[in-house]
C-alpha positions in Angstrom: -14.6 -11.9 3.9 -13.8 -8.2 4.7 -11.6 -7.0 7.6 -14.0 -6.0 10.7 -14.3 -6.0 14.0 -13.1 -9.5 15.8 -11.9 -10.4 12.4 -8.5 -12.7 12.1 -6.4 -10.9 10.0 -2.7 -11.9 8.8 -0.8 -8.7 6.9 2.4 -8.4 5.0 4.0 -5.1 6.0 7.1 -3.4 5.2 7.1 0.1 7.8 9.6 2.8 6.4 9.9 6.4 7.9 9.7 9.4 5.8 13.4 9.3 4.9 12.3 6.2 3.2 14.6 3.7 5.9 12.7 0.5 6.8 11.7 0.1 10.6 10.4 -3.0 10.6 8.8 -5.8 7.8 7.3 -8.9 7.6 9.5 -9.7 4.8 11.1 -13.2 4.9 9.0 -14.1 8.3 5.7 -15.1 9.2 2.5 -12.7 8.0 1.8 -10.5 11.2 -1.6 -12.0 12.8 -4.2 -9.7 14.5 -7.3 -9.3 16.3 -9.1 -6.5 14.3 -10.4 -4.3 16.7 -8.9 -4.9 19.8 -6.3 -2.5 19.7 -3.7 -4.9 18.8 -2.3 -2.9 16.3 -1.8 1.1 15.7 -4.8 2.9 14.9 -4.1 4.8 11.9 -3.6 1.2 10.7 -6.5 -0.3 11.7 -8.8 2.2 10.0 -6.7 1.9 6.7 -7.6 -2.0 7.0 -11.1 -1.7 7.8 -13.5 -3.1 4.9 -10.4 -4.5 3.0 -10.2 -8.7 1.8 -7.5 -11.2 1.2 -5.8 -9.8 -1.5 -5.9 -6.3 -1.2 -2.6 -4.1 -1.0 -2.3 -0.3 -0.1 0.2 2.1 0.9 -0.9 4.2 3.6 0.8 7.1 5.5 -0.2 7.2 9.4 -0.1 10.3 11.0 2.1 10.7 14.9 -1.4 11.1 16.4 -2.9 8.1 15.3 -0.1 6.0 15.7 2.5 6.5 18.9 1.4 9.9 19.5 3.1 12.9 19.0 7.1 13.9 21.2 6.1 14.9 24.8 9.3 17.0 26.4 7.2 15.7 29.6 8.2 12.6 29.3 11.9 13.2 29.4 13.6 13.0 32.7 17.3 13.5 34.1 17.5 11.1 37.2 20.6 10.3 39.5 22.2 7.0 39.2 21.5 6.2 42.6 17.5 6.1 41.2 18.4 3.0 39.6 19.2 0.4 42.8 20.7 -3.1 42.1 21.8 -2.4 38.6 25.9 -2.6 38.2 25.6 -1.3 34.9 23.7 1.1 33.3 24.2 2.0 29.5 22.5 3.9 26.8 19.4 2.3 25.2 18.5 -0.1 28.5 14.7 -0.1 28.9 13.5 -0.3 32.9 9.6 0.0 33.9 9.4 2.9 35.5 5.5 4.8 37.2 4.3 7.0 34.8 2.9 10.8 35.5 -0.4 9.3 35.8 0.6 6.7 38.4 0.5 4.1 35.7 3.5 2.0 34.5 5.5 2.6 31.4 8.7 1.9 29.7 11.8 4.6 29.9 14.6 4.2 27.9 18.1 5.6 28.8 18.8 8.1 25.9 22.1 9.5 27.9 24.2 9.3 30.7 27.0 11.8 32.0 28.6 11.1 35.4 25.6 10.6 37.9 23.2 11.6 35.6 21.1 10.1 33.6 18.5 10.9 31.1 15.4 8.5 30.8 12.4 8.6 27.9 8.9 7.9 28.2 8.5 8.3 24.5 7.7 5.2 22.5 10.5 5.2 19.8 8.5 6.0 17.2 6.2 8.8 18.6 6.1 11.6 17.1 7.0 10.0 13.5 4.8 9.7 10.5 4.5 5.7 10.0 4.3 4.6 6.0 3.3 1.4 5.7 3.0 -0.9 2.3 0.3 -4.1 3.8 -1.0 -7.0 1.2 -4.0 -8.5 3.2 -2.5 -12.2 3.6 -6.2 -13.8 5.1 -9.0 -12.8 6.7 -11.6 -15.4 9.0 -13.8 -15.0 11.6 -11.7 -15.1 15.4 -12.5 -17.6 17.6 -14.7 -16.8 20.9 -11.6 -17.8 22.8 -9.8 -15.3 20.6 -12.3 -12.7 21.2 -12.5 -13.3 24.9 -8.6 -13.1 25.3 -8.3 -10.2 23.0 -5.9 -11.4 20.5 -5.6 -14.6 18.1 -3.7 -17.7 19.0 -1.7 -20.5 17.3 0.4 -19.3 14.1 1.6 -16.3 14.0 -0.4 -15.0 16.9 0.0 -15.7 21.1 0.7 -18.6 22.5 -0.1 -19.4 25.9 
């Protein structure tokens, strides 16, 4: 069966940057399971996958703009500690939900803090990165409606509700 839309797929992965340093990997875990399609996954990934079957292994090098998008300066903010209400302590790396500049939400990470100031990031870690990632197809079957209708696969590997 090849990899489509509202296709259950389970990958291998290893995810290294360009210096070659592993970000993430499936190695020693469970396979990660997706609905193919449903924007469960980066994009760039996605349309490597496309049309491939249980089995299959590639390498493939994904490009900022299809996968976290490239560095936006815009996103980077200096805020005053008093911004950040009912928190005792604030330290570098904490995550908050914070309204976007489209008056949606997003995550900002605190990347600095000197005295009363502190620097947030709307950047997802990885954007502006190239992504190389080494995937063996693990299995490939057809999603159930449920799956479809939730927008991601259930039981092993994938939500739980």
């Amino acid at each position: 069966m090849l990899i489509a839309a509202n296709k259950a797929v389970s990958i291998d992965y290893t995810l290294t940057n360009d210096a070659g340093e592993v970000i993430d990997s499936s190695a020693g875990g469970a396979p990660l399971v997706y609905l193919h399609g449903a924007g469960n996954i980066i994009i760039g990934l996605e349309r490597a996958l496309e049309g491939k079957q249980a089995g299959d292994e590639l390498s493939v090098a994904i490009e900022p703009e299809d996968a976290y998008g490239e560095y936006s300066a815009e996103l980077v903010a200096t805020l005053n500690r008093a911004m950040f209400e009912g928190v005792d302590q604030l330290e570098v790396g904490m995550q908050f939900h914070a309204s976007g500049p489209d008056g949606g939400m997003q995550i900002v990470t605190i990347r600095d803090i000197d005295g009363d100031d502190v620097t947030v990031d709307g950047n997802h870690p990885l954007a502006g990165q190239r992504l190389n990632f080494k995937v063996k197809v693990v299995t490939v079957r057809e999603a159930s409606d449920e799956e479809i209708a939730h927008g991601h696969i259930h039981g092993e590997g994938g939500h739980h509700h």
